[in-house]
C-alpha positions as CSV (number, residue, x, y, z in Angstrom):
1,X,177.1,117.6,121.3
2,X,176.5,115.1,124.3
3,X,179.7,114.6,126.1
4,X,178.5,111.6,127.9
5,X,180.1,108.3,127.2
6,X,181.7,105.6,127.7
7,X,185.5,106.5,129.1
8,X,184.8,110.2,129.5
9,X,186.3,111.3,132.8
10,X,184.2,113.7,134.9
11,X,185.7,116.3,136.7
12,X,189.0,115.0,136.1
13,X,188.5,112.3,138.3
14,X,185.2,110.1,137.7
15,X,185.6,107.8,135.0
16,X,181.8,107.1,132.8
17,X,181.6,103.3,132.5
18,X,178.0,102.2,131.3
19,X,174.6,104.6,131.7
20,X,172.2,102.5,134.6
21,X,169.4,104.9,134.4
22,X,167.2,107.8,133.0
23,X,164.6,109.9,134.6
24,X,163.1,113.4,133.8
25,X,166.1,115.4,134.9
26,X,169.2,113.3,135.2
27,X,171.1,110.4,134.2
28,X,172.7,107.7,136.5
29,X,176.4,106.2,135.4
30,X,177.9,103.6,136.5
31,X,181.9,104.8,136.9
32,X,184.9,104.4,138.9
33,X,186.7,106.8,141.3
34,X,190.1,107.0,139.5
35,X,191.2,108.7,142.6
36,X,190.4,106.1,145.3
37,X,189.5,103.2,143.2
38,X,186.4,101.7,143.6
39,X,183.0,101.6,141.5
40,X,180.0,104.6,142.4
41,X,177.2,105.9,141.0
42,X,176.9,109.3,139.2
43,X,173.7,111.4,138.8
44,X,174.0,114.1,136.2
45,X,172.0,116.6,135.3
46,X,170.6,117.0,132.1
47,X,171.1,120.3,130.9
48,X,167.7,121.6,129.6
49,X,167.6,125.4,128.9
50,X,164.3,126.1,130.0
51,X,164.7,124.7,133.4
52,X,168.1,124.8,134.2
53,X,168.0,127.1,136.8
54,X,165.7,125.4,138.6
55,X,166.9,122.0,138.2
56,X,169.9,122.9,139.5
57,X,168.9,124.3,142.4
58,X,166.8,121.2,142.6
59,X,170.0,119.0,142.2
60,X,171.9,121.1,145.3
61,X,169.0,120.6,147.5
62,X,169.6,116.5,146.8
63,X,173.2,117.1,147.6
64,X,172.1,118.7,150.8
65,X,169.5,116.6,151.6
66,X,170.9,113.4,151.1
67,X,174.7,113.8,152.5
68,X,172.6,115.1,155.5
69,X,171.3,111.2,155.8
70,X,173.7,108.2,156.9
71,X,171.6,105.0,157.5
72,X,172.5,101.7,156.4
73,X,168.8,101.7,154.0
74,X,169.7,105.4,152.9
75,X,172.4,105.1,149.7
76,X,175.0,107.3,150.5
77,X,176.3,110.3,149.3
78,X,179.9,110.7,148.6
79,X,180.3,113.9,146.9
80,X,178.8,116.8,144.3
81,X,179.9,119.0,142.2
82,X,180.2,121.1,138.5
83,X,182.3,120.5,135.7
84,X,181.9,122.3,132.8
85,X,178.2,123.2,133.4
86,X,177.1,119.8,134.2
87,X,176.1,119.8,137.9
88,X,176.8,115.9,139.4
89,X,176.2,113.7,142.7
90,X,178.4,110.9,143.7
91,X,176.9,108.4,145.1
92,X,177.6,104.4,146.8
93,X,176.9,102.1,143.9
94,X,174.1,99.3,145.0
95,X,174.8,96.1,143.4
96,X,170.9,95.3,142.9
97,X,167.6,96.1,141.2
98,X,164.8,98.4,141.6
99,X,162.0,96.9,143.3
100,X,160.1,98.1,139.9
101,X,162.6,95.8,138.4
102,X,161.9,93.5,140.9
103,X,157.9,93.4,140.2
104,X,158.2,93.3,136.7
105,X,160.3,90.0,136.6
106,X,158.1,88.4,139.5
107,X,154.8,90.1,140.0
108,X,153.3,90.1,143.4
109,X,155.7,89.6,146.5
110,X,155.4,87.2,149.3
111,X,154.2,88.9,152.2
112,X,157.2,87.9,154.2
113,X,159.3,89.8,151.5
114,X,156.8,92.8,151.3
115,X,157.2,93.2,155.2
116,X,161.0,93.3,154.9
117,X,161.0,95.7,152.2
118,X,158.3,98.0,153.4
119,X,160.1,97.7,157.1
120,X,163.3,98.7,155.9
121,X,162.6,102.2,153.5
122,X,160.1,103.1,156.8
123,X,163.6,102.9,159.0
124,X,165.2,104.8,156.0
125,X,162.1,107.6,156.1
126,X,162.2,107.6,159.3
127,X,165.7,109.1,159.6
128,X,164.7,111.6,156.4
129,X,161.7,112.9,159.0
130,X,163.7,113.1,161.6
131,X,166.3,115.0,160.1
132,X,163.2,117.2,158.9
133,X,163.4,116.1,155.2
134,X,160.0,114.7,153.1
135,X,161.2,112.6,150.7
136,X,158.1,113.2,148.6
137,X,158.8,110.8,146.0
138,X,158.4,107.3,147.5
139,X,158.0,104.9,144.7
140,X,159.6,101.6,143.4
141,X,162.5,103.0,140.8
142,X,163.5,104.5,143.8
143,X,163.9,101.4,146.2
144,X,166.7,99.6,145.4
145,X,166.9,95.9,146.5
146,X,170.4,94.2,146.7
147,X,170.6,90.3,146.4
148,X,170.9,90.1,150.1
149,X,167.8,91.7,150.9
150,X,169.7,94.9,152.0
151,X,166.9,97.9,151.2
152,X,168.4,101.3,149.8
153,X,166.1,104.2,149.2
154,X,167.4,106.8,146.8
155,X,166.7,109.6,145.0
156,X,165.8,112.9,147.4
157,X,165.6,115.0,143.6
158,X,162.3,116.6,144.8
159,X,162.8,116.3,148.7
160,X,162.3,119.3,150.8
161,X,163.1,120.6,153.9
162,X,160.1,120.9,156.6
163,X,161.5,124.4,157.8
164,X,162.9,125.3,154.0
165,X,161.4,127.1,151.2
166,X,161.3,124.7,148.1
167,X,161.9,125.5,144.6
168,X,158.2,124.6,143.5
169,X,156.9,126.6,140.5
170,X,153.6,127.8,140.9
171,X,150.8,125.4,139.8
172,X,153.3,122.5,140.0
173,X,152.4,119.6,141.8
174,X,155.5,117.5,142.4
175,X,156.1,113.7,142.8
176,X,155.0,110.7,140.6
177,X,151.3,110.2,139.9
178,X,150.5,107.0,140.7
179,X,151.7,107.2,144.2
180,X,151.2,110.7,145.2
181,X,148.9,111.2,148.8
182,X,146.0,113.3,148.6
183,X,146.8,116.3,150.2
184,X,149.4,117.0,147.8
185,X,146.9,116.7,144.5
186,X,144.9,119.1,146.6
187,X,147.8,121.4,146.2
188,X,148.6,121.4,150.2
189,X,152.3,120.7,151.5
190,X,154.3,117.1,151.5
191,X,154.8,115.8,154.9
192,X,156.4,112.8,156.7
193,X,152.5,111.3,156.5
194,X,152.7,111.5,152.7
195,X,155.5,110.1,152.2
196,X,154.1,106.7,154.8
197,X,150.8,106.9,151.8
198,X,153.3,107.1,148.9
199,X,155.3,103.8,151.2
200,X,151.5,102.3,151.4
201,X,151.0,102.7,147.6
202,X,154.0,100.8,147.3
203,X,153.1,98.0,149.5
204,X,149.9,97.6,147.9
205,X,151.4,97.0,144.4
206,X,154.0,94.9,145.9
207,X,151.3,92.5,147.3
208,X,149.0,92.4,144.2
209,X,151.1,93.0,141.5
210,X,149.4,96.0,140.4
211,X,149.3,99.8,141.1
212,X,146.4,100.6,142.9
213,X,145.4,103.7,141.5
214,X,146.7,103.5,137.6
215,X,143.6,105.4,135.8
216,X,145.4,105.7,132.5
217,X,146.3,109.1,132.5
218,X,148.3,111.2,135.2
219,X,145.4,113.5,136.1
220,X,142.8,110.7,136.4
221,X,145.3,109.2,138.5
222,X,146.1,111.8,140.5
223,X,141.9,112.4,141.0
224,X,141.5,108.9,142.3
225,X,143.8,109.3,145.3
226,X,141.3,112.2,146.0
227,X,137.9,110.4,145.7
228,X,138.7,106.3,145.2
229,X,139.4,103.7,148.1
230,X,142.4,101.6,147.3
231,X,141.3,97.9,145.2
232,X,140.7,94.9,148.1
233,X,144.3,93.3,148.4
234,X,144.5,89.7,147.3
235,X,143.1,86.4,149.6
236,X,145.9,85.0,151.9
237,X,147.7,88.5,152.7
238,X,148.3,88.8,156.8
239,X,145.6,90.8,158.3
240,X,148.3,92.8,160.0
241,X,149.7,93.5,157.0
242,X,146.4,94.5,155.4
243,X,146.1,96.9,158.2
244,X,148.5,98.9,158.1
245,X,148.4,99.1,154.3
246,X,145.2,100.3,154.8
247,X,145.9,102.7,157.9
248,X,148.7,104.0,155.0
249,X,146.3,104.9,152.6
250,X,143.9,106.8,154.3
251,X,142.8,110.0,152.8
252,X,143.1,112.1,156.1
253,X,146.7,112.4,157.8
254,X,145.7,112.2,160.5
255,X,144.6,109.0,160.4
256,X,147.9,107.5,159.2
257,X,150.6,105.8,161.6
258,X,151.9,109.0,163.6
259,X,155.5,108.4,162.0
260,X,157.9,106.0,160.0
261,X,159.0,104.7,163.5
262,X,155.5,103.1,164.3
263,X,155.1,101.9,160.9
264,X,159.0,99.6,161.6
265,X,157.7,98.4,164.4
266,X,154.2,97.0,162.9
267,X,156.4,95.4,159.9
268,X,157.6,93.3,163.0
269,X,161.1,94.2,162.3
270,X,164.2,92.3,164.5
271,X,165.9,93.4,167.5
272,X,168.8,94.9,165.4
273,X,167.0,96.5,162.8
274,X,165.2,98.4,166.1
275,X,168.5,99.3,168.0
276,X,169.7,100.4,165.0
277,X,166.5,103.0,163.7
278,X,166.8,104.1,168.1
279,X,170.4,105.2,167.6
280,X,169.9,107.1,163.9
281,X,166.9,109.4,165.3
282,X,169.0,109.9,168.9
283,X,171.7,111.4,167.4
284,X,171.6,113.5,164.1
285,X,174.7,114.6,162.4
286,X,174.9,118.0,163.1
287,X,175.5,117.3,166.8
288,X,171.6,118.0,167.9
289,X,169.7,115.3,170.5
290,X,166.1,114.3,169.6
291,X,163.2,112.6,171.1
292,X,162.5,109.0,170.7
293,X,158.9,108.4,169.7
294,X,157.4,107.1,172.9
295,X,156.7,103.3,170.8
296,X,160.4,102.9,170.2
297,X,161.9,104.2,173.2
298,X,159.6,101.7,174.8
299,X,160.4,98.7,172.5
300,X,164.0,99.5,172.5
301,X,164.3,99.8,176.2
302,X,163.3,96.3,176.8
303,X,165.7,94.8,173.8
304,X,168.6,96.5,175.7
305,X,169.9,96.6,178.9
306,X,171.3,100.2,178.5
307,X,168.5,102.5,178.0
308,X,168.9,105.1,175.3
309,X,169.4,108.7,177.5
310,X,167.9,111.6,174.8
311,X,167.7,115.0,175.4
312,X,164.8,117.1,174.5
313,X,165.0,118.5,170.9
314,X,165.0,121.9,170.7
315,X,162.1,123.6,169.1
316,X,162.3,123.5,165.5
């Protein structure tokens, strides 16, 4: 019998109010903290009995993953744990919509709106990649858009640590279709460049009001990331914009923007959003200095009179 509804109180504390979301492993509820009183967002597993194991181990790793983050465009992580056999994640509740939400009520974005968006998940990837975490499933359900504008990318279910082992089956070929890059339907590793194609996918369909590479059936999809360029964007978009969309989705790497920090600062983004990407990559949570990408130190240094003094990382 499900135990999930409406007034049942997780872990003695977590009060279920109404169900937000559903996805292939978890539900999201809406509930309040009857401890210190204010709304969140719960993602609990769904028990399934041939994959449990895995999920699970799965659902730790986005525990891990995610507390590890603390950007203003990341959503936070408040807390995880087990109760009864259901493993859960607390998270910051985002009064807002999915950008998929977002699309289907409007259709194609302005590109003024597009730049914002797209600007603000690069300055939340770019803290994942510094941090050493791929995200590896970039995609509109998991942008979340508040009224403001304010950009929160969620969702690190799949992420994986550069310098971890993941929990990948063999065969399995992990993230969402539509907006997967093509090294990873070749079967080769997620990294920071696949998550900026996944972020390109997404701009593309936020411009034209379509997904670029929708073939009807996930492994036709999959295929044309492999073999298809992406459809002309529509008349009137920037060429800038166009650009880097298009740097995004090439098929080599190496031919992407060398990291999420470059991709910010092509978006055009303000003075504070810059400051504020400089400080997140200078100083990571567990104590450990890193190096600036040469771009941003340079564009920071001249928006502040104080230049930002970072050590050299140690190896990784």
């Amino acid at each position: 019998m499900n135990r999930l509804c409406e007034g049942f109180v997780l872990a003695g504390r977590y009060r279920l109010e109404s169900r937000i979301a559903s996805g292939g492993m978890a539900d999201v509820w809406c509930a309040t903290d009857d401890v210190l009183q204010r709304t969140v967002a719960i993602k609990i597993m769904r028990p399934d009995v041939g994959h449990e194991e895995l999920f699970a181990l799965r659902f730790r790793d986005e525990a891990v993953h995610s507390a590890a983050l603390n950007h203003t465009n990341i959503a936070t992580v408040f807390d995880y744990g087990e109760d009864d056999g259901l493993a859960f994640l607390v998270m910051e509740h985002v009064q807002g919509k999915t950008l998929s939400a977002v699309l289907a009520e409007r259709g194609p974005l302005p590109p003024a709106e597009v730049r914002s968006i797209l600007g603000q998940a690069a300055l939340a990837l770019g803290i994942a990649h510094e941090h050493r975490v791929v995200h590896r499933d970039v995609k509109p359900p998991n942008i979340l858009v508040r009224e403001d504008g304010l950009v929160k990318l969620t969702d690190f279910g799949i992420a994986r640590a550069l310098d971890a082992s993941g929990h990948t089956q063999h065969g399995e070929m992990l993230g969402t279709p539509n907006y997967i890059s093509p090294e990873q339907v070749r079967g080769e590793p997620a990294t920071g460049s696949s998550d900026l194609y996944a972020l390109g996918v997404v701009g593309h369909e936020m411009l034209s009001g379509d997904r670029p590479f929708d073939r009807g059936t996930p492994i036709a999809t999959a295929l044309s990331h492999l073999n298809e360029p992406p459809p002309e964007l529509p008349d009137g978009v920037p060429e800038d914009l166009a650009a880097l969309i298009q740097d995004c989705l090439e098929k080599d790497p190496t031919k992407r923007p060398p990291n999420a920090a470059a991709v910010a600062l092509r978006l055009g983004l303000g003075d504070h959003d810059l400051i504020g990407l400089a400080l997140g990559l200078a100083t990571a949570l567990n104590g450990q200095s890193h190096d600036l990408p040469e771009d941003l130190a340079a564009a920071v240094d001249e928006l502040t009179p104080t230049r930002f003094v970072v050590s050299p990382a140690e190896p990784a």
